[in-house]
Backbone as ProteinMPNN parsed JSONL, in Angstrom:
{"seq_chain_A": "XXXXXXXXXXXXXXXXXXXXXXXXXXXXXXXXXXXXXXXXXXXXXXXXXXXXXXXXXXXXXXXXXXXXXXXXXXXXXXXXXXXXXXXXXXXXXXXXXXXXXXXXXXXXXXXXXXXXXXX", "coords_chain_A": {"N_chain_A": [[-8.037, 8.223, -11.159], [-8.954, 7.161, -9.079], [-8.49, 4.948, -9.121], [-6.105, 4.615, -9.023], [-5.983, 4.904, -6.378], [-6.576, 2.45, -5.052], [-5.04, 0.732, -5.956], [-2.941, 1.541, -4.38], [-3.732, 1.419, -2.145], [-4.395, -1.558, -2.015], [-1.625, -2.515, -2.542], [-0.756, -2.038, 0.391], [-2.545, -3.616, 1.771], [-1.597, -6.391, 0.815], [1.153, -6.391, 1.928], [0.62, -5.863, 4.68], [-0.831, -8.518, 4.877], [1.28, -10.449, 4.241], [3.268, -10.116, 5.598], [2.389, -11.255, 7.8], [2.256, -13.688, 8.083], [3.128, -16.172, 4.867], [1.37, -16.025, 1.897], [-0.507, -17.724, -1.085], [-0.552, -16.327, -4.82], [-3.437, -16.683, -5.306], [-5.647, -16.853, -3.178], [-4.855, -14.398, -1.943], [-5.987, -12.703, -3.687], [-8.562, -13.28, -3.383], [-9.031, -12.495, -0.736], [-8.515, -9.782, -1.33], [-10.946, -9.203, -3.206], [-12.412, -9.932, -0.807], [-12.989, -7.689, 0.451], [-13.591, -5.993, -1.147], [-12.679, -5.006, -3.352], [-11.956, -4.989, -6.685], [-9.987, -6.875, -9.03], [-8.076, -7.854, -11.3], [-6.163, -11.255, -12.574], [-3.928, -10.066, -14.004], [-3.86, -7.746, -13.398], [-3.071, -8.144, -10.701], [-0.796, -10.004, -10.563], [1.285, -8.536, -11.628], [1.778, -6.784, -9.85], [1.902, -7.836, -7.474], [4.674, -9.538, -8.864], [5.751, -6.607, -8.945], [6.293, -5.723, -6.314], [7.902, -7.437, -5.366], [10.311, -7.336, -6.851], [10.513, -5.031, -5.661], [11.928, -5.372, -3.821], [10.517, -5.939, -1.311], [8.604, -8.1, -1.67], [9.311, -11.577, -1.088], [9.446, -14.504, -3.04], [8.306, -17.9, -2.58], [8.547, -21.045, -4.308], [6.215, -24.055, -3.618], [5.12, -27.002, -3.009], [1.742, -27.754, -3.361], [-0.495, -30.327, -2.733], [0.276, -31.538, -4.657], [0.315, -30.05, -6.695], [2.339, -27.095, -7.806], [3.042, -23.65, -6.046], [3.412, -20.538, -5.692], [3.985, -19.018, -3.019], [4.135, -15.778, -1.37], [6.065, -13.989, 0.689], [6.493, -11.231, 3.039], [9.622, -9.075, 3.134], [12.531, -8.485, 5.139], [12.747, -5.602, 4.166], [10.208, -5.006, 3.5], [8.469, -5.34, 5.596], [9.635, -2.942, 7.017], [8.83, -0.985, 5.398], [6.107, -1.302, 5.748], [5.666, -0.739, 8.078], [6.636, 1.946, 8.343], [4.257, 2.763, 6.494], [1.896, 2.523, 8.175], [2.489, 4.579, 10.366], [2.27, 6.804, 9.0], [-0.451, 6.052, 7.397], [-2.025, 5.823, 9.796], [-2.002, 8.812, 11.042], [-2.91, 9.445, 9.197], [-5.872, 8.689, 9.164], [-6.696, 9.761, 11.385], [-6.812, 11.892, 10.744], [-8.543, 12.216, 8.984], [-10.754, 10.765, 8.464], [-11.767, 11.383, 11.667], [-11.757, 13.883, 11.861], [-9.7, 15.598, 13.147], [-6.886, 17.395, 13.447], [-3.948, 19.052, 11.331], [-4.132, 22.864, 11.429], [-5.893, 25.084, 9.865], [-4.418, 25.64, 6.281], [-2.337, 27.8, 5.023], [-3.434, 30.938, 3.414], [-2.681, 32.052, 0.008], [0.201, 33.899, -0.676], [-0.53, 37.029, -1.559], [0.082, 39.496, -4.021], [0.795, 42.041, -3.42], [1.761, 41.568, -0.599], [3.916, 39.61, -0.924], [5.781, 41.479, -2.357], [6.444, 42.785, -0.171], [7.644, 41.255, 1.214], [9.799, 40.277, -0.181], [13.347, 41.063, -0.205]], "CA_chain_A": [[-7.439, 8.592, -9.886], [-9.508, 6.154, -7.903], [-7.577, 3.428, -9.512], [-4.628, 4.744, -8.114], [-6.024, 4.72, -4.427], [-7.434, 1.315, -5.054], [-3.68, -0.232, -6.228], [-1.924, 1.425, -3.435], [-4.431, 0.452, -1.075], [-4.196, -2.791, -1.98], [-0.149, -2.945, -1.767], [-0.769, -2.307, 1.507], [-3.195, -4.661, 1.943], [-0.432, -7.383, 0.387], [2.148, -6.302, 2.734], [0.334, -6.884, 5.63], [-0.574, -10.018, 4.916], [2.684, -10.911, 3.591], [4.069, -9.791, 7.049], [1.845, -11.566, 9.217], [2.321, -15.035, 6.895], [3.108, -16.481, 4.061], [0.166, -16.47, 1.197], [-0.371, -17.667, -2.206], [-1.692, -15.404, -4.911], [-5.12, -16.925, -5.935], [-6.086, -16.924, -2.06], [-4.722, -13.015, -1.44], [-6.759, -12.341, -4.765], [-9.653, -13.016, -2.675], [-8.497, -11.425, 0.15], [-9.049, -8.034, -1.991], [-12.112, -9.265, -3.313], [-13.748, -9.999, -0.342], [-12.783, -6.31, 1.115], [-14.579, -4.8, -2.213], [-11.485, -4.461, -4.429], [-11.98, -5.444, -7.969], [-8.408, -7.07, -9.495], [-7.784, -8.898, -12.579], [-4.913, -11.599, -12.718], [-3.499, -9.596, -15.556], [-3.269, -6.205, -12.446], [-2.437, -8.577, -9.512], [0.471, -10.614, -10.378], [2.594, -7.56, -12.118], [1.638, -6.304, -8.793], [3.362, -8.718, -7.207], [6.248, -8.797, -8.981], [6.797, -5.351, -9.045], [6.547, -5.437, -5.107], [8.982, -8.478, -5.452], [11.594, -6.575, -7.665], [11.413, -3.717, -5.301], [12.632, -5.956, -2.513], [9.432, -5.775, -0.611], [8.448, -9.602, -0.938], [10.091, -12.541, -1.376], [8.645, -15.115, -3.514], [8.68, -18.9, -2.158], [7.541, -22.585, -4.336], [5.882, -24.887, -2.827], [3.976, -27.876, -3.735], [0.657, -28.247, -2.313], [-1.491, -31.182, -3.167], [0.646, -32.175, -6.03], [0.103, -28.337, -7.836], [3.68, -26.133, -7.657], [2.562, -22.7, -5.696], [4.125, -19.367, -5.677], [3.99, -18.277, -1.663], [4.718, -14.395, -1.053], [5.83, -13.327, 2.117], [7.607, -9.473, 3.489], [11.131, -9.462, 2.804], [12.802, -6.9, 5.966], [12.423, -4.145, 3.912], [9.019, -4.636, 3.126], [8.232, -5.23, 6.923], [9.723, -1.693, 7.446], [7.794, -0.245, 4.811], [5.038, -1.619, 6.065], [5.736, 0.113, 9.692], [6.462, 3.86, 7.968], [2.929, 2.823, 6.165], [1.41, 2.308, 9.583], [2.409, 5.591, 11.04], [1.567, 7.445, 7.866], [-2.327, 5.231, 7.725], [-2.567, 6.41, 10.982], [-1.973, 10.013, 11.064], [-4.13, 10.406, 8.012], [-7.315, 8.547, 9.096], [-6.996, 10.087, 12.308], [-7.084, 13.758, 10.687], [-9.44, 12.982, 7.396], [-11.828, 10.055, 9.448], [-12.031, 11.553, 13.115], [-11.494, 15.208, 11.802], [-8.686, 16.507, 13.883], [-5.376, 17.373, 12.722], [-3.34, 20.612, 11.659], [-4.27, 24.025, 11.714], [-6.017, 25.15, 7.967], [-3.719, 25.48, 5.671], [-2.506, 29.589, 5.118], [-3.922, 31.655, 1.682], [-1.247, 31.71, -0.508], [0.412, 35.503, -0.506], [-0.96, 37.861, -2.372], [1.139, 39.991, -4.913], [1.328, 43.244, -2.564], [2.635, 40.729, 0.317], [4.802, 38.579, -1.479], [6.57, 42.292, -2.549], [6.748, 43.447, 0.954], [8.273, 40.15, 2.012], [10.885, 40.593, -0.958], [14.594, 41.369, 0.233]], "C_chain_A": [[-7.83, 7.609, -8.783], [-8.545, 4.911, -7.871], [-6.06, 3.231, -8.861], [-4.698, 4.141, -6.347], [-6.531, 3.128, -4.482], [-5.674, 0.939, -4.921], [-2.766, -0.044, -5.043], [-2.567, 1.371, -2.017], [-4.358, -1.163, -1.284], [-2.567, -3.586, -1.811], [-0.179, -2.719, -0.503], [-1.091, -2.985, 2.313], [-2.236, -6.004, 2.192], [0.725, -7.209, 1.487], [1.723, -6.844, 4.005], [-0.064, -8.371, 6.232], [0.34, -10.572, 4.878], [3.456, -10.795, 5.062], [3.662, -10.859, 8.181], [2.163, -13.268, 8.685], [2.553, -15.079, 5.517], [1.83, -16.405, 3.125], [0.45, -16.517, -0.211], [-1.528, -16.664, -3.189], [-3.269, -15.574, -5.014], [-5.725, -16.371, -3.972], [-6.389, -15.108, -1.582], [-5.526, -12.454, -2.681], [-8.207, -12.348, -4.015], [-10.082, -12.5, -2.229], [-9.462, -9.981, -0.579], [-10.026, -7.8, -2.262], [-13.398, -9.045, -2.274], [-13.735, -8.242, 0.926], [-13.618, -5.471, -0.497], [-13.763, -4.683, -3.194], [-11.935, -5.296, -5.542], [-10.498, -5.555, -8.766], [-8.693, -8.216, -10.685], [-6.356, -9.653, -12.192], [-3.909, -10.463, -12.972], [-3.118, -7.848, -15.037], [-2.717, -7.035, -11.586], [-1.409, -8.825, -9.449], [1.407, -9.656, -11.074], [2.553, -6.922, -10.367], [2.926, -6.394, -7.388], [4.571, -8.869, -7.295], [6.684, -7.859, -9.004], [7.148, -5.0, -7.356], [7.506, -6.508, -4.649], [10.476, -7.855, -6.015], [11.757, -5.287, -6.903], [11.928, -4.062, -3.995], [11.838, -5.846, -1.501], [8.47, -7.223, -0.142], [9.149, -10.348, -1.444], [9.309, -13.883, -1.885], [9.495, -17.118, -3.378], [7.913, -20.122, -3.533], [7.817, -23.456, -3.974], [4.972, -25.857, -3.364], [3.021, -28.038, -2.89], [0.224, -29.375, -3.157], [-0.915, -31.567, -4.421], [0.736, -31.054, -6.953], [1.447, -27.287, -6.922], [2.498, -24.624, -7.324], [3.489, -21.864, -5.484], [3.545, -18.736, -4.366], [4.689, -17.107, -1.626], [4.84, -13.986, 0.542], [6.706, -12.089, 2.327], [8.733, -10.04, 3.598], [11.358, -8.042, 4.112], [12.622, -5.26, 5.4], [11.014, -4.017, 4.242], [8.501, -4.79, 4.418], [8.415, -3.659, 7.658], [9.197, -0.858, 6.705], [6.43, -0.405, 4.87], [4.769, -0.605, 7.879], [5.493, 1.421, 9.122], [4.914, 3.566, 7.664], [2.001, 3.43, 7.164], [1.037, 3.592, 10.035], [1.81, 6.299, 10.183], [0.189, 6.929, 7.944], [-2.83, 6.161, 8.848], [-2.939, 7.976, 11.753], [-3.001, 10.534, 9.792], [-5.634, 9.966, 8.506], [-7.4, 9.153, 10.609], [-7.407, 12.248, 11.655], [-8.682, 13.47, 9.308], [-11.018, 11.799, 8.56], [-12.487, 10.817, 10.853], [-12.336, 13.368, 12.659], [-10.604, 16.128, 12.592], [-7.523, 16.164, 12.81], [-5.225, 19.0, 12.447], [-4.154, 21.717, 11.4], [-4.863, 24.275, 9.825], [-4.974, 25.571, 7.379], [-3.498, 26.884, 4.897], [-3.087, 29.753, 3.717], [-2.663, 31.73, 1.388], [-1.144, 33.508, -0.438], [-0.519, 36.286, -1.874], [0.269, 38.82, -3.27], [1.875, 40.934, -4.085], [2.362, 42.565, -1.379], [3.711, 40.661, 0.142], [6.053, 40.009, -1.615], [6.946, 42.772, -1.518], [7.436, 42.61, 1.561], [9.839, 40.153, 1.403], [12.138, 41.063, -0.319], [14.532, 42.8, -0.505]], "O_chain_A": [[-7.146, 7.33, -7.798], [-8.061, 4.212, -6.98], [-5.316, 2.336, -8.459], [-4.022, 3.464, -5.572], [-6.978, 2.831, -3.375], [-5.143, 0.897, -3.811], [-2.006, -0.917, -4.625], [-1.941, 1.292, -0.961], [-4.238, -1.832, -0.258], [-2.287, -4.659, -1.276], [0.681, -3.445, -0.004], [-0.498, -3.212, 3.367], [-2.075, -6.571, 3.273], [1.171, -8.295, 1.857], [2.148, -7.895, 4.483], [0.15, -9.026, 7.252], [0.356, -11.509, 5.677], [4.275, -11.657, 5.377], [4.336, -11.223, 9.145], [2.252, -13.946, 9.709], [2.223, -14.089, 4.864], [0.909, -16.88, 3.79], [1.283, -15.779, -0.736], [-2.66, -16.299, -2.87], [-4.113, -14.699, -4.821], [-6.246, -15.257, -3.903], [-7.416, -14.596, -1.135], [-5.714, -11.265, -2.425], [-8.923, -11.352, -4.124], [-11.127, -11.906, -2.494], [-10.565, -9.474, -0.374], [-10.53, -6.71, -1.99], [-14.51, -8.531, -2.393], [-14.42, -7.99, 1.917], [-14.099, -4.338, -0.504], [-14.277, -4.098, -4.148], [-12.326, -6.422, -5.233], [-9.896, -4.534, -9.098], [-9.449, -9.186, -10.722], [-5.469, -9.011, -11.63], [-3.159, -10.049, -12.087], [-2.507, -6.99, -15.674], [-1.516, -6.769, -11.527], [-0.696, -8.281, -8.605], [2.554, -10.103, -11.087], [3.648, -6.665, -9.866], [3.852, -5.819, -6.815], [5.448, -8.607, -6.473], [7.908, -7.759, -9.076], [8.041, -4.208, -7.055], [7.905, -6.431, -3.487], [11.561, -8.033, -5.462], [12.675, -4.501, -7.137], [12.309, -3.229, -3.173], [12.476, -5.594, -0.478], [7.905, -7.495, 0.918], [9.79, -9.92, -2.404], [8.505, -14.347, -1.078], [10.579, -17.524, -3.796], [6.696, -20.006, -3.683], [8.937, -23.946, -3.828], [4.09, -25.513, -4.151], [3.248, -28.42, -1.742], [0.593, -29.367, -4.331], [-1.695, -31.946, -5.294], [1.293, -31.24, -8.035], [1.421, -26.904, -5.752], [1.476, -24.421, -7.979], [4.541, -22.332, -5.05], [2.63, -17.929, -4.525], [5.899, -17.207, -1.83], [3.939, -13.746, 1.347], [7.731, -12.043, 1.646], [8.963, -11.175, 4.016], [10.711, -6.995, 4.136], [12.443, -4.19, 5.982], [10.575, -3.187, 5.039], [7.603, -3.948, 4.401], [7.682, -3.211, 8.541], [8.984, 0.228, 7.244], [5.641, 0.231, 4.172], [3.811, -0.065, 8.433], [4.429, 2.019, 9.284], [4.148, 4.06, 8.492], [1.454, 4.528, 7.072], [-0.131, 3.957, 10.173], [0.644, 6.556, 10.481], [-0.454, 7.563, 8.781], [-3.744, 6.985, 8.823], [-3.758, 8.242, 12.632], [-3.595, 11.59, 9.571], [-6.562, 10.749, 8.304], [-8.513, 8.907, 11.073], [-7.976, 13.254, 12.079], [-9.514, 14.294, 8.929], [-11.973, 12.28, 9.169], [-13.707, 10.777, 11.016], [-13.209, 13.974, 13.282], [-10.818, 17.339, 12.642], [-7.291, 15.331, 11.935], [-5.882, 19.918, 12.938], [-5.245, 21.293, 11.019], [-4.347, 23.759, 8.834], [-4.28, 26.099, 8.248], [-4.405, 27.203, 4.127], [-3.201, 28.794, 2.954], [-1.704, 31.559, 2.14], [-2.098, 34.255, -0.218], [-0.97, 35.817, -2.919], [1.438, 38.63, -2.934], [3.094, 40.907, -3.914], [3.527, 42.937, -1.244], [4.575, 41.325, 0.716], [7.153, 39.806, -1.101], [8.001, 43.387, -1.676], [7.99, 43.033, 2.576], [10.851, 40.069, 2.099], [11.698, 41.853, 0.516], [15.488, 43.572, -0.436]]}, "name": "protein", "num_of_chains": 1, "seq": "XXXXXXXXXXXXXXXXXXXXXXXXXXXXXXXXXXXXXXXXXXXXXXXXXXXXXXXXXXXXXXXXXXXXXXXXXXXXXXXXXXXXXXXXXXXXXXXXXXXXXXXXXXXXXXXXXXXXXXX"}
């Protein structure tokens, strides 16, 4: 389950970078690293392409230094899925970080209820 919050913390990660600039992967591999994330090639670049195939980045090459490079940057969608992110990020670390937010969350009915609520 962690692994989950790790991968889609880290597409988020990728997006914003990807939004703010261009980057290639070895570099944004770092990136994750040097935030704590643990990534293998062999998780990153399906990563990639699968956030490439869902129209989220757009994949550029480029030659640096004589070595062909695969540059990723936000494609408009992925710029606006990066905004919903945003608001969503923000509404959650403001209720689970700060501790405010909605009202607890009701008991579920009880049997007698649930029959009195019945049509």
């Amino acid at each position: 389950m962690l692994r989950d919050l790790d991968l889609a913390f880290m597409r988020l990660h990728v997006l914003h970078h990807a939004a703010q600039d261009a980057f290639y992967g070895a570099a944004m591999m770092e990136e994750l690293r040097r935030h704590g994330y643990t990534i293998s090639a062999g998780t990153f670049y399906p990563l990639l392409h699968n956030m490439e195939a869902a129209d989220l980045l757009h994949r550029e090459e480029r030659v640096v230094d004589g070595r062909q490079r695969k540059y990723y940057a936000a494609t408009p969608q992925g710029k606006a899925v990066l905004d919903e992110a945003r608001t969503k990020l923000t509404e959650l670390a403001t209720e689970v970080l700060e501790g405010h937010g909605p009202e607890p969350l009701p008991d579920p009915p009880t049997d007698a209820s649930s029959a009195a609520e019945a049509p």
